[in-house]
N, C-alpha and C positions, 0 to 999 in steps of 0.2 A: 489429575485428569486421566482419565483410564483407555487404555488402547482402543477401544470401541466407542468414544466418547464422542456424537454426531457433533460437525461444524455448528448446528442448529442451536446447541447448548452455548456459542463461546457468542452470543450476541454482546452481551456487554463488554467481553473484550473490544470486540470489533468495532464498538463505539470509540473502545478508548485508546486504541491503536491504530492497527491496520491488519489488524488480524493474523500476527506474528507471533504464536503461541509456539517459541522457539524454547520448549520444555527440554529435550534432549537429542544428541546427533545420535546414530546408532549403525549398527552392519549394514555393508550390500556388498551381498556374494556379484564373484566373478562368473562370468560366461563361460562355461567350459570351454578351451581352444578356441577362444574368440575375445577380441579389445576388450576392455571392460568398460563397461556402458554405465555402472556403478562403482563404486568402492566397495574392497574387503577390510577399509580401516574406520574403526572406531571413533569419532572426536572422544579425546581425552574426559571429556566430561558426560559423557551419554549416560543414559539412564539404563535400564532394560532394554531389550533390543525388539523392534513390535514384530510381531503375528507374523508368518510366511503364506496365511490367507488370511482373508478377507472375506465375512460370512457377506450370502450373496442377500440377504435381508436386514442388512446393515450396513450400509456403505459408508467408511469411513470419514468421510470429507462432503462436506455441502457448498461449492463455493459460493462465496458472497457477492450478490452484485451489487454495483455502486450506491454508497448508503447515502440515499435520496429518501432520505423517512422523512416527515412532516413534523417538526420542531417545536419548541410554544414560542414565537413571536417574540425574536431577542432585538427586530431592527426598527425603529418607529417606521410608521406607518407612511409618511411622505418620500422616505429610502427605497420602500419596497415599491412604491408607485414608480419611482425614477430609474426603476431597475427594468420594473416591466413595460416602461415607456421606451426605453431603450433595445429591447428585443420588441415589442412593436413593432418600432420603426426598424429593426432591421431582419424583420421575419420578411420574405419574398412576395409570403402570400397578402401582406400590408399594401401593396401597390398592383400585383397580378391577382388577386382572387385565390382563393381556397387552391389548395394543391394537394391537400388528403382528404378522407373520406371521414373525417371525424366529427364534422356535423351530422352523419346519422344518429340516431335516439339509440339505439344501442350501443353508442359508444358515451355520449355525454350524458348519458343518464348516471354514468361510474362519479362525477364530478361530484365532490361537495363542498358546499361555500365555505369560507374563509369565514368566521366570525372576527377573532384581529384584521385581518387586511381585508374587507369587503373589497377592495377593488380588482381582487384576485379570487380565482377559487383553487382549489386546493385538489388534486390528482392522485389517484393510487401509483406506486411503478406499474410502469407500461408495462402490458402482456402479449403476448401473440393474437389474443384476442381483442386488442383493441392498441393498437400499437404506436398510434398518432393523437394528437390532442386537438382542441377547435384551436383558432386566431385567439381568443377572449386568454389571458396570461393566468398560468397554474402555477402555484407555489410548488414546488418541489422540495426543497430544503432552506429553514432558516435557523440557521446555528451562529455563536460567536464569532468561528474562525469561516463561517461561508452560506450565503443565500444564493440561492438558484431558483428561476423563475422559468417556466417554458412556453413557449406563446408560438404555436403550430410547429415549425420546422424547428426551429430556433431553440435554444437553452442560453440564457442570460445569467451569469454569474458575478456576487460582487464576493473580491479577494479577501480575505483577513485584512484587520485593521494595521496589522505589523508588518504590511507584507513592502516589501521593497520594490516600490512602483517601477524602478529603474530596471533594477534588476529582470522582474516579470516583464518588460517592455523586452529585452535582451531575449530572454525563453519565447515571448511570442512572436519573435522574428525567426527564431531559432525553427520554432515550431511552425512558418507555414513555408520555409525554406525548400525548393526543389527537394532537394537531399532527402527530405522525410517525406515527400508525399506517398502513400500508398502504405508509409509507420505510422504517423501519428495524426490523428485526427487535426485537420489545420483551423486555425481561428477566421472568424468573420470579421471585413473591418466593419467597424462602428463609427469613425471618425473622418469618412473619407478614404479613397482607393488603397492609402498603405496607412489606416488609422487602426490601431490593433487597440487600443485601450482608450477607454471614457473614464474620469473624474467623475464619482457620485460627491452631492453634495458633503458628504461626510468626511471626503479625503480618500474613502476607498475606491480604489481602483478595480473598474468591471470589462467583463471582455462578453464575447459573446461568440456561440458555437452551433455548427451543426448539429443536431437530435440527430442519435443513433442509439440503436438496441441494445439494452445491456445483456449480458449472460444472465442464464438461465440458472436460479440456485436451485432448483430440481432435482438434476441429472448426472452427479457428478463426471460421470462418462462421456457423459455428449459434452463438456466443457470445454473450452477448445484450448488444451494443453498444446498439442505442435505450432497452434499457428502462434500461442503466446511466444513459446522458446524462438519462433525464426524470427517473430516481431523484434523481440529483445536482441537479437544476431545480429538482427539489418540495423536497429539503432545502436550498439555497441561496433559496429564498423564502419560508420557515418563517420568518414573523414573532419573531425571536430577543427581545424586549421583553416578550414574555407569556410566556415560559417559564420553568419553575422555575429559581433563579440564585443568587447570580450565575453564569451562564453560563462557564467558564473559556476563556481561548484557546486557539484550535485548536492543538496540539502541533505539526502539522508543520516549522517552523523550529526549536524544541526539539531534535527528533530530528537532523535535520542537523549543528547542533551537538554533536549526542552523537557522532557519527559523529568528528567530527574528534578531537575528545578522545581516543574510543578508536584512533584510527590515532597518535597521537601516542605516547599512552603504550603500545602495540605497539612502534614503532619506539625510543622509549624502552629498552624491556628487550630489544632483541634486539642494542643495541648500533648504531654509527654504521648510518645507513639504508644499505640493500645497495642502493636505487635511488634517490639523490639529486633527480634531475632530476624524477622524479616528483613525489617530494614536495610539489621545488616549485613545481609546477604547481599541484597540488592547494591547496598554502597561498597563493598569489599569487589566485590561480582564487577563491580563499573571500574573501582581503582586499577581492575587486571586487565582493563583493556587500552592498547595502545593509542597513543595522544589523536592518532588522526580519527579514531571509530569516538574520540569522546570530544570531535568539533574543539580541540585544542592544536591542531598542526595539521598543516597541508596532509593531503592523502598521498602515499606512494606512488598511487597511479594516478592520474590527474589528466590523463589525456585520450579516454576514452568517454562519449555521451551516452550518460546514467539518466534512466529514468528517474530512480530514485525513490519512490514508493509502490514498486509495483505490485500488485495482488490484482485475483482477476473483476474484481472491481474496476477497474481501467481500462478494461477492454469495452468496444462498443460496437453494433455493425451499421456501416454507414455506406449507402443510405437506407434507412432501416424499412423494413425490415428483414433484407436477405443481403447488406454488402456484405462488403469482405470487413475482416475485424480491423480494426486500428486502437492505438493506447489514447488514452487519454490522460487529461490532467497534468500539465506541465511545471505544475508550483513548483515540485521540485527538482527540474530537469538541471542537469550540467554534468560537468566536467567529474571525474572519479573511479571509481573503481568497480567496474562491472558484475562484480560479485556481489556488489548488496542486494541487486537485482535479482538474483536467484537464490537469495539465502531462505527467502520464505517460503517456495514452492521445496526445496532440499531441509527445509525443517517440519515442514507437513509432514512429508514420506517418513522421516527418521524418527517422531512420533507417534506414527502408527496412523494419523489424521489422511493422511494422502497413500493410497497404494499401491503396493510397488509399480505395479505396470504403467501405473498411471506417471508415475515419477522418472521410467525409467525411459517413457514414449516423449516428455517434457525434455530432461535431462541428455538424450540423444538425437532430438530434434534438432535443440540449442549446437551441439558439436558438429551435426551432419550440417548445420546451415553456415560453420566457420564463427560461430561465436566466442570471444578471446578473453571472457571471465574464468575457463577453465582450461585446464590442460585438453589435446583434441581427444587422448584417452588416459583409461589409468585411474587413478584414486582423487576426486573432487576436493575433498573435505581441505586440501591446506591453504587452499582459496576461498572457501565457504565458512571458515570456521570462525574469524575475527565477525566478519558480516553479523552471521547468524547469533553470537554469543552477545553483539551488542544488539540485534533486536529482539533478542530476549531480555536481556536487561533493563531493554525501553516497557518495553509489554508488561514487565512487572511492577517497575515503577508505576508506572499509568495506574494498574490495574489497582495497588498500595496506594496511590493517591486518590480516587473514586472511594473505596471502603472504607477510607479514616474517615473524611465529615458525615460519610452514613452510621457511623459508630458501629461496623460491622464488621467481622475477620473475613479474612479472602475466601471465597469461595473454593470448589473443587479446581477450576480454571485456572483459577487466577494462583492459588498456590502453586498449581504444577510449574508456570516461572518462575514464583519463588525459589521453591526447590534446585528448578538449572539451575540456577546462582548462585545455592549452596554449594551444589554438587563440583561448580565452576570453582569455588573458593578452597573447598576442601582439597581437590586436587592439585591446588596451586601450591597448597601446604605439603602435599606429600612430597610433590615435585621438589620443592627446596629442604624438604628433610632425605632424601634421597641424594640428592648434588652435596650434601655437606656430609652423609655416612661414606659417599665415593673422595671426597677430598681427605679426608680424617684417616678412611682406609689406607690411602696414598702416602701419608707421611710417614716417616722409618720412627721408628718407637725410640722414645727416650733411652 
């Protein structure tokens, strides 16, 4: 993937991750006579080092907003009713009347029916131009791991079938806790005054939330970098000891692991791997990384509240369409290491994908607001680097697991995380032929 390579191009990653195309770490010069707001050090494994501008007819980075694209119809058809019956009933405008303006014909003329789920119709993502939906329940997303349905105010969501009801019962306390209000977008009860979560007949577990705005992928500039870093601040300082608990750890290493898995058992059923070399990249690439980044041992830091997936898909503005921003999406909230949190915005920049300015307004937002993922100045990268080398290791797997049953080699994208991997592996090799020429050199000659 090539320094100029628009965000617009990496859609199928972004299906198959979170849009963690953590290809290589690379330079950031120091401030003359002034803290450093960046690093002047390399990750050990970086690629070329991108561009010192940014052509103003190319803007580096498109960010992604929350991937709400419309699925082919993976839940039967009596699921998705009891999903939308359930944001129905707990849409406001269900008992007080309309509260937005989305039954005019310029707005619901955007709607188109549902052929799988007639008893739903089926929504573009919301635009400035049409920002609210009617009462009558829109599909939004129906995939494996998550359906979302939106019915006026309201977004109804049912969890992954794996997902740990208990668990998420814990994160949804977590998330409408004083302590977050004004971070993270808080849950609607569905069950009664403290009911945060309904049983769909299937077992999975649904919640349901207030509509708000997502970012704009437009603009890369108007994105809202600061308020994400102080968001991320206020919730990594979120005294994690007074919150409803136990607390469970942040998922993100979890998920990475999952990734491998599934690229394994891909390559698995599609018969000997059609790209060897890749693979093992990818699996040497994963071996280098420390037991807690591969969901095999507690994390180091275990006592600060990690989003856990964040990318600016999570961001939402509520109430829309001019609140203020909040995160969203708790599946993976908990206890961990604050730095997984910013490995993706700090591997955009070192890419070439994110701009400096843009990373460097992100990256010192986060310190100016007391954020305690990184040092408060000085060189980032000895904090970002486990983070960022396992969500590129996830990203490629992913991306390796997708192209095997298409019988296809990785595309432009999708190699460039191959490559980190490599470049991740190789270096580990020099490293230990280096410590064994200084030890050899050491001993007094026969």
């Amino acid at each position: 993937m090539g320094r100029s390579t628009d965000l617009a191009d990496l859609a199928d990653l972004a299906d198959l991750a979170d849009l963690a195309d953590l290809a290589d770490l690379a330079d950031l010069a120091d401030s003359a006579g002034r803290p450093e707001v960046c690093s002047d050090r390399s990750a050990d494994w970086a690629g070329p080092a991108p561009p010192p501008t940014i052509p103003a007819n190319r803007p580096p980075v498109r960010p992604l907003t929350c991937p709400l694209r419309s699925g082919g119809g993976t839940m039967p058809a009596p699921h998705i009713s009891q999903l939308a019956a359930l944001a129905r009933r707990t849409a406001p405008e269900a008992t007080h009347g309309p509260t937005t303006s989305a039954d005019r014909p310029e707005v619901t003329r955007h709607l188109i029916p549902s052929a799988a789920h007639p008893e739903v119709t089926r929504h573009p993502t919301p635009s400035p131009d049409h920002p609210e939906a009617p009462l009558r329940p829109t599909l939004l997303a129906d995939r494996p791991d998550a359906t979302l349905l939106r019915c006026g105010s309201v977004v109804a969501k049912a969890h992954a079938p794996d997902c740990d009801a208990e668990r998420l019962a814990v994160r949804l306390q977590v998330a409408a806790h004083p302590y977050l209000r004004g971070t993270v977008l808080q849950p609607l009860p569905v069950t009664g005054p403290d009911g945060l979560l309904a049983p769909l007949a299937d077992g999975r577990p649904a919640t349901c939330w207030p509509y708000g705005r997502p970012v704009s992928p437009d603009d890369p500039y108007a994105a809202p970098w600061e308020e994400t870093a102080r968001l991320l601040a206020r919730l990594h300082s979120v005294p994690a000891a007074r919150l409803p608990g136990p607390v469970p750890p942040m998922r993100g290493p979890a998920k990475a692991a999952r990734a491998l898995t599934r690229m394994r058992a891909a390559l698995t059923a599609s018969g000997a791997p059609p790209f060897p070399a890749a693979v093992l990249a990818v699996e040497h690439a994963w071996a280098l990384l420390p037991p807690w980044a591969r969901d095999e041992a507690p994390s180091p830091r275990a006592d600060v509240l990690c989003h856990g997936d964040l990318h600016l898909g999570q961001l939402v503005r509520h109430p829309a369409p001019d609140g203020p921003w909040l995160l969203i999406d708790i599946d993976d909230l908990g206890l961990g290491d604050p730095a997984w949190d910013l490995a993706r915005p700090a591997a955009w920049f070192a890419t070439g994908l994110l701009a400096p300015d843009l990373w460097s307004r992100f990256l010192g937002a986060y310190r100016a607001a007391g954020g305690p993922a990184v040092c408060p100045y000085g060189d980032p990268w000895p904090e970002l680097d486990v983070p960022a080398r396992a969500l590129t290791v996830q990203t490629a797997a992913l991306a390796l697991a997708k192209a095997a049953p298409a019988g296809r080699a990785p595309d432009a994208d999708e190699t460039a995380c191959v490559d980190a991997c490599d470049r991740m592996v190789r270096e580990a090799r020099r490293a230990r032929t280096a410590c064994v020429l200084r030890e050899l050199a050491g001993r007094p000659r026969p």
